[in-house]
MIROLUM-650905 format. One line per 3 residues: number of its first residue (from 1); for each residue x, y, z of N, C-alpha, C. Coordinates in Angstrom, 1 decimal. Each point is the difference from the previous one (the first is absolute). Layout:
N
NUM> X Y Z X Y Z X Y Z  ...;
//
This chain:
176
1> 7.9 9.7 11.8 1.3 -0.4 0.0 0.4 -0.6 -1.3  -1.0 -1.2 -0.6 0.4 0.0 -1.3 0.5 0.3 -0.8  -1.1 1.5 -0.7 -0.3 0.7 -0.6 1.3 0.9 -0.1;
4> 0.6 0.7 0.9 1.6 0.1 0.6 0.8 -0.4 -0.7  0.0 -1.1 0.6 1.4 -1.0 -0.8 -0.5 -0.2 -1.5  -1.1 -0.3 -0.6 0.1 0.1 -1.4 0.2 1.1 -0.7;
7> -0.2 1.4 0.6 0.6 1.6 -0.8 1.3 -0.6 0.2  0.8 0.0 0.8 1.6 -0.5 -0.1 -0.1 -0.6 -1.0  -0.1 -2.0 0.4 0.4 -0.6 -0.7 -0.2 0.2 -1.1;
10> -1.3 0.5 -0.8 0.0 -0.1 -1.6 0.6 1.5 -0.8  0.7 0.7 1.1 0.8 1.3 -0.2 1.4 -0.4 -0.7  0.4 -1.5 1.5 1.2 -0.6 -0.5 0.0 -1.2 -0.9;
13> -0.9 -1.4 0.0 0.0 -0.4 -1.1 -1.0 -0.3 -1.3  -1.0 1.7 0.2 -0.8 -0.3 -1.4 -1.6 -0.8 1.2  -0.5 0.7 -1.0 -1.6 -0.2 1.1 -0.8 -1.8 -0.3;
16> 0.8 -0.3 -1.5 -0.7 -1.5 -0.1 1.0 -0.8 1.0  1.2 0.1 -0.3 1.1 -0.7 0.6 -0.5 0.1 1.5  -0.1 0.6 0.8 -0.3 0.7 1.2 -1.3 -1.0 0.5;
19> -0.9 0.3 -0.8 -1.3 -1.1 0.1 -0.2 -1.3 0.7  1.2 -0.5 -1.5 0.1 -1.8 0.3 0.9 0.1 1.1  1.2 0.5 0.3 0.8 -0.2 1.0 -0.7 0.3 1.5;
22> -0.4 1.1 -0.2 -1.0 0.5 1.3 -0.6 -1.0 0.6  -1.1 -0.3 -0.9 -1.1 -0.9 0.8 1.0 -1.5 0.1  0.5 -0.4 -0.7 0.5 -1.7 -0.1 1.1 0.2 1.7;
25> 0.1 1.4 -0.1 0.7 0.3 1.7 -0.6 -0.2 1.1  -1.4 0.6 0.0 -0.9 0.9 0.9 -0.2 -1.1 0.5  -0.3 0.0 1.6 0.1 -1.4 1.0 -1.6 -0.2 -0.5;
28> -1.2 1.1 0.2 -1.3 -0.5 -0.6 -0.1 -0.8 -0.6  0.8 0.0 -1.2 -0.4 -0.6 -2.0 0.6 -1.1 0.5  1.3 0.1 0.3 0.6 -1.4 0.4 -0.7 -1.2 0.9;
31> -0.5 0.0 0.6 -1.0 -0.6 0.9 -0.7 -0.9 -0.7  -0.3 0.7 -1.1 -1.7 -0.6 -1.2 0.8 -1.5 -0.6  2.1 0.2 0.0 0.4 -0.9 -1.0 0.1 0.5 -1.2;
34> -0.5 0.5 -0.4 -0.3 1.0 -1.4 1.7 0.6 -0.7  -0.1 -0.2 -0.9 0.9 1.1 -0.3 -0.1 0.7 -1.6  0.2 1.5 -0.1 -0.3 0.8 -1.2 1.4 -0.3 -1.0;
37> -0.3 -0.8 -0.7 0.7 -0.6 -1.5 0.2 0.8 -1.2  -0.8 1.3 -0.1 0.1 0.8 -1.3 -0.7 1.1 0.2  0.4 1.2 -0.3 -0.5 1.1 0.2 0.3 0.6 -1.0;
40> -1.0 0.4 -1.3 0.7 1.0 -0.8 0.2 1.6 -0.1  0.8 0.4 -0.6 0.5 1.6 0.4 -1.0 0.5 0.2  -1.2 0.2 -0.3 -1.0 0.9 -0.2 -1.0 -0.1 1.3;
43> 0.6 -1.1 0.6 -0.6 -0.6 1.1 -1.7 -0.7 -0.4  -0.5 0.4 -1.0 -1.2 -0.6 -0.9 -0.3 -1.8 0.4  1.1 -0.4 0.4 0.3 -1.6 -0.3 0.6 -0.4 1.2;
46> -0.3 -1.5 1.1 0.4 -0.1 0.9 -0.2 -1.5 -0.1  0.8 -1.0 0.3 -0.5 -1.0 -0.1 0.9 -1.2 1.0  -0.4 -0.8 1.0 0.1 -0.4 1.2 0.0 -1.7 0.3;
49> 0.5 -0.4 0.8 0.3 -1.3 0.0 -0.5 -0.4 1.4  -0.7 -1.3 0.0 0.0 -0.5 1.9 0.1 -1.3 -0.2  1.2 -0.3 0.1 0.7 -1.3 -0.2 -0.6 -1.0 1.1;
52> -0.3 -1.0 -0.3 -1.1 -1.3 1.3 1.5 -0.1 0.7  -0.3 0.0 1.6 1.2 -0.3 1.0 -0.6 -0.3 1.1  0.6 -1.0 0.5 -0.7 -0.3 1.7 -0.6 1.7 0.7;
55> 1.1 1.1 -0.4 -1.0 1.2 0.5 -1.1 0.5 -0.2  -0.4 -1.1 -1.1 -1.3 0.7 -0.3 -1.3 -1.2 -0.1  0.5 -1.2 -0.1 -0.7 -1.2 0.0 -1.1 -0.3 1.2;
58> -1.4 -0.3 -0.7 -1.0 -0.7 1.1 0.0 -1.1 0.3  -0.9 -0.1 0.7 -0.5 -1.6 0.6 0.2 -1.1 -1.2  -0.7 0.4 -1.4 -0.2 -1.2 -1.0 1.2 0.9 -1.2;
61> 0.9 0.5 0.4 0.8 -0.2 -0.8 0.4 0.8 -1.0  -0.8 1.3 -0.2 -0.2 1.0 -0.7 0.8 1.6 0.4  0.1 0.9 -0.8 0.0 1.3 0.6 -1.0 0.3 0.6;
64> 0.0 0.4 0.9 -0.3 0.7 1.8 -1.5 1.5 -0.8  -1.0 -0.1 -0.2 -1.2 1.0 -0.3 0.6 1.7 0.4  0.8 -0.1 1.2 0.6 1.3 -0.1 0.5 0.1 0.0;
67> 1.3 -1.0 -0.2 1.5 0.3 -0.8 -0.4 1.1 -1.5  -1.3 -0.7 -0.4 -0.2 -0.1 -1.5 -0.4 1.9 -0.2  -0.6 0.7 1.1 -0.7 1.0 0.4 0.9 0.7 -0.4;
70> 1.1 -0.3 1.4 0.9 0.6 0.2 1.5 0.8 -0.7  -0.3 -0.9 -1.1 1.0 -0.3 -0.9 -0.5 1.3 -1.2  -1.7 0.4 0.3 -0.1 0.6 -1.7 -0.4 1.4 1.0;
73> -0.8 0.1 1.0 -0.3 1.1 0.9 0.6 1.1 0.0  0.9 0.7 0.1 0.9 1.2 0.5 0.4 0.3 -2.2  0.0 -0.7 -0.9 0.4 0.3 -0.8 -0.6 1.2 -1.4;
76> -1.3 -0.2 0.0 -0.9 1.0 -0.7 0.2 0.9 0.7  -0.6 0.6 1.2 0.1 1.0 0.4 1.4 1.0 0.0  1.3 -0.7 0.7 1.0 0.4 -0.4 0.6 0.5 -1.1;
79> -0.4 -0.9 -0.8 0.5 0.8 -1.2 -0.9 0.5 -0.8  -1.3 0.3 0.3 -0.6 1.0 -0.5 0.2 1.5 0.3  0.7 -0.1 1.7 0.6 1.6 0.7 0.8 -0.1 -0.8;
82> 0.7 -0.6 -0.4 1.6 0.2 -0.9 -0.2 0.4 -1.4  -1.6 -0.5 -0.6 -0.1 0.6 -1.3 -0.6 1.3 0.1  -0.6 0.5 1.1 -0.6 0.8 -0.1 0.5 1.4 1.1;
85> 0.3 1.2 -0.5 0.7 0.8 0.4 -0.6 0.3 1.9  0.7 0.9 0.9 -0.3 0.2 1.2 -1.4 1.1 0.0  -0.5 0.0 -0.7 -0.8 1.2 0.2 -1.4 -1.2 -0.1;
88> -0.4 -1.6 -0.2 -0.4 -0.8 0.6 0.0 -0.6 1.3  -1.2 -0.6 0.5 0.1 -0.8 1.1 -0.4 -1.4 -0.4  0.7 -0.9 0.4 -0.8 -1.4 -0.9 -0.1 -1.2 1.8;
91> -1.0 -0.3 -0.4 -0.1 -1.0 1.7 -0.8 -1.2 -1.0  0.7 -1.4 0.8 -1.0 -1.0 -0.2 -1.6 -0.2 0.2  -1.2 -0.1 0.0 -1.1 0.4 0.4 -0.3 -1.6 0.1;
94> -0.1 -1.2 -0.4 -0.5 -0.9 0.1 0.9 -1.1 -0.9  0.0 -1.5 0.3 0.2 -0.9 -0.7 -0.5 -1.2 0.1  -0.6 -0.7 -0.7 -0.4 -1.8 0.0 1.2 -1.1 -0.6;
97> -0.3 -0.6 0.2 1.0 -1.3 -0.6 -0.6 -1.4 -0.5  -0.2 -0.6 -0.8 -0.6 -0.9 -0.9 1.2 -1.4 -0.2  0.2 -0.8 0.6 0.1 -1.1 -0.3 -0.2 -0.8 -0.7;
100> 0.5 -0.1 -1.1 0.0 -1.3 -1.3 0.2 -1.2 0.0  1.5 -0.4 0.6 0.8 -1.0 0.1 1.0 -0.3 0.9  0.3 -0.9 0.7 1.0 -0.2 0.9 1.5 0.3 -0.8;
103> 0.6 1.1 0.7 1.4 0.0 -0.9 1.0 -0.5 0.7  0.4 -1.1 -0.6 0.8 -1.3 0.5 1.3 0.6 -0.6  0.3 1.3 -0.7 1.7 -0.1 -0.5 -0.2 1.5 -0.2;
106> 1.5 1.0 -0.3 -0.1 1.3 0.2 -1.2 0.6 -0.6  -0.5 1.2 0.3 -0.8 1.0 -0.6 0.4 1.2 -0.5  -0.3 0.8 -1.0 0.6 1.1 -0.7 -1.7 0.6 0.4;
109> 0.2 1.8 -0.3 -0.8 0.9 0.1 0.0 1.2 -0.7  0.1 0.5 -1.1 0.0 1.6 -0.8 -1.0 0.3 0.0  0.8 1.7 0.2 -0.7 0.9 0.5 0.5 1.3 -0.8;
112> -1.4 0.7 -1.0 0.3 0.7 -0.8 -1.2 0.8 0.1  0.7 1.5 -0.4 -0.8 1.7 0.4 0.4 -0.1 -2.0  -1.5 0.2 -0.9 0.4 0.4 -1.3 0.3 1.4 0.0;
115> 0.5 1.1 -0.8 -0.2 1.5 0.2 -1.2 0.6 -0.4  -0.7 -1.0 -0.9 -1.5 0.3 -0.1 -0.8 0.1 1.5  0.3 -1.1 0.5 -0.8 0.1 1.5 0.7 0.8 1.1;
118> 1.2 0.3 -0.3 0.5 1.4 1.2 -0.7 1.0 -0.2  -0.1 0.7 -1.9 -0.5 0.9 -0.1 -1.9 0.4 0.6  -0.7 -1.4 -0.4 -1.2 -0.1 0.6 -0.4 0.1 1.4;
121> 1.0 -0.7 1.0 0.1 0.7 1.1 0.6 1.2 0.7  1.1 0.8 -0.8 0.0 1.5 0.1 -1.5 0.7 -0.4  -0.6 -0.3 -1.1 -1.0 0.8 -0.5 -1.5 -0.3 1.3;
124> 0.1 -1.4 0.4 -0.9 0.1 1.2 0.3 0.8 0.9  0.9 -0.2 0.1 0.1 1.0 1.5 0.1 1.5 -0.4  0.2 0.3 -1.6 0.1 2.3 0.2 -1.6 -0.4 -0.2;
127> -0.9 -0.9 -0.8 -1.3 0.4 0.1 -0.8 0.0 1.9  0.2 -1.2 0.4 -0.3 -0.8 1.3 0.3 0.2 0.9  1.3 0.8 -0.1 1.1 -0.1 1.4 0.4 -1.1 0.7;
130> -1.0 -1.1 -0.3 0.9 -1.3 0.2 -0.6 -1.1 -0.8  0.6 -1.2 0.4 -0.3 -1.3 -1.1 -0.2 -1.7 0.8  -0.5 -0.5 -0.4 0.6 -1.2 0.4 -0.5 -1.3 -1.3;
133> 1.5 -0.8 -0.4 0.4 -0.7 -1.0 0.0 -1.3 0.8  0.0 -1.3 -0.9 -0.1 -1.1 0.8 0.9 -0.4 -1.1  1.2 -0.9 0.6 0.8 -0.6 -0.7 -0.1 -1.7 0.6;
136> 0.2 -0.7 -1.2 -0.4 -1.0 0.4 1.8 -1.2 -0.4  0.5 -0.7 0.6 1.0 -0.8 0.2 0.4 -1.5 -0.3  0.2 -0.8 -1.0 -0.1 -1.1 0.1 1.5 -0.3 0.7;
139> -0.3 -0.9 1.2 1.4 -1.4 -0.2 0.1 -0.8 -0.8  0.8 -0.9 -0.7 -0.1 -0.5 -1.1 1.2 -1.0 -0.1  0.1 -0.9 -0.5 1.5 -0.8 -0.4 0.7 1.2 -1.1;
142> 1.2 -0.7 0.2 1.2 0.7 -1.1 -0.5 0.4 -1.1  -0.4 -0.9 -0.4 -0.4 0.1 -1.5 -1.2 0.3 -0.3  -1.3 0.8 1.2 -0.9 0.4 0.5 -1.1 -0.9 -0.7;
145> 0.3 -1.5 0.1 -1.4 -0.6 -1.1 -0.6 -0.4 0.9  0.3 0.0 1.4 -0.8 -0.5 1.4 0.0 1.2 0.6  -1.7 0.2 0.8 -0.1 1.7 1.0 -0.4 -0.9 1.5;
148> 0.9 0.2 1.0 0.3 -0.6 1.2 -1.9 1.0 0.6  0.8 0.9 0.2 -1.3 1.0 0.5 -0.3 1.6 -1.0  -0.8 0.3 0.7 -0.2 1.9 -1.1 0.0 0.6 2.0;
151> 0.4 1.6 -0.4 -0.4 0.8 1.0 -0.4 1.3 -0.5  -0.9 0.3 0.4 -0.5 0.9 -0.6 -0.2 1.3 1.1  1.3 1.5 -0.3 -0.6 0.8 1.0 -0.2 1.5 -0.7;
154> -0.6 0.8 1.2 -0.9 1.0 -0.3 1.3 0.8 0.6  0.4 1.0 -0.2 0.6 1.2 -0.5 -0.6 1.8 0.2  -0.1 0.1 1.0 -0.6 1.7 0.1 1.4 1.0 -0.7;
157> -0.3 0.8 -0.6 1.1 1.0 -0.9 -1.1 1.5 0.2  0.5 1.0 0.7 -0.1 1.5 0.1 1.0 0.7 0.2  -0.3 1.4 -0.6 0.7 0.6 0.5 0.7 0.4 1.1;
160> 1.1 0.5 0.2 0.3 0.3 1.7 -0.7 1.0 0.5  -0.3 1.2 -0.7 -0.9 1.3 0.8 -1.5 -1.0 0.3  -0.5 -0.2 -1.1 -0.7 -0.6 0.4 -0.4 -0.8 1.3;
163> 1.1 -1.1 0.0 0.0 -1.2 1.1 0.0 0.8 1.1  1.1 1.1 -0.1 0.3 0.9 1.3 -1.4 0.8 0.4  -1.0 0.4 -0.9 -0.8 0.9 0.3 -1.1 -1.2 0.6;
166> 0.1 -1.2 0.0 -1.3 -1.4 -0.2 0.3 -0.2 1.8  1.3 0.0 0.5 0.3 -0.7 1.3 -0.1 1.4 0.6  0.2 1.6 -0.4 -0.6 0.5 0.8 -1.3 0.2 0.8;
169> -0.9 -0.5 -1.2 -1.6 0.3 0.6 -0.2 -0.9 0.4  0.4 -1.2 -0.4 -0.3 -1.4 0.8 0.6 0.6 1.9  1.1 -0.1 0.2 0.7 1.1 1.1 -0.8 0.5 0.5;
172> -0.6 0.9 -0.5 -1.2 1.3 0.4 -1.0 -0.4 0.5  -0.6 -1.0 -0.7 -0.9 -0.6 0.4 -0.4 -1.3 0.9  1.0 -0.3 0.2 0.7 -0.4 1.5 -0.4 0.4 1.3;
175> 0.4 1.5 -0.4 0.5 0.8 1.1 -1.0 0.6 0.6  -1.0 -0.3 -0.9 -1.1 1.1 0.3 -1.1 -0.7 1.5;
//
């Protein structure tokens, strides 16, 4: 269903515009408190806000361990499908989260695909047929001289025949 509304929407207002509006919409994203602050045209650049609010506040006073999750989660992956044409499949595969500091006041998060590293993951997958990249996240103050937490997630990237031909025999082998 997503996926849907973003062929539209970024049909009608432009695929970065579409992005930040999209998700800062999406009942999911909204939930985290989060909201997407800068998206550059190239979609290359993404960069996000989770302002401290009783919605997200613990016991001693801090942002909430999975506000903090929540807030950076859904964002690499997504806009990796968005940098990377439909003839990929890209799924989350894993993530950890590292705690630094109690973040007592908003947190920022950028999130950046270089084209050096698109190209390195196209070239894994025509060698490989598929890939998996680990991108790693700081929360941070404004002025990023304080890192609240890091999240660090794992990223599976293959081809679609591929993926398609991977869940057949898994299928098959099932069945047998």
């Amino acid at each position: 269903m997503y996926q849907k509304i973003a062929e539209i929407g970024a049909k009608a207002f432009g695929k970065a515009r579409f992005f930040k509006v999209g998700f800062n919409l999406s009942p999911m994203y909204r939930r985290s408190t989060a909201k997407i602050i800068e998206v550059d045209e190239e979609m290359t650049f993404v960069r996000t806000r989770l302002p401290i609010s009783y919605k997200n506040k613990n016991y001693v006073g801090s942002i909430f361990g999975g506000s903090l999750f929540a807030a950076v989660d859904p964002i690499p992956m997504v806009q990796l499908i968005n940098l990377l044409d439909s003839q990929y499949v890209v799924w989350d595969k894993s993530a950890e989260i590292y705690f630094r500091a109690p973040a007592r006041e908003d947190v920022y998060a950028d999130f950046s695909y270089s084209q050096e590293e698109l190209q390195d993951i196209r070239r894994a997958v025509e060698a490989e047929y598929e890939t998996e990249i680990v991108k790693v996240t700081q929360l941070t103050s404004k002025d990023r001289s304080k890192v609240y937490c890091e999240v660090r997630k794992t990223i599976y990237v293959a081809s679609k025949a591929h993926y398609k031909a991977k869940l057949a025999a898994r299928r098959a082998k099932r069945n047998r």
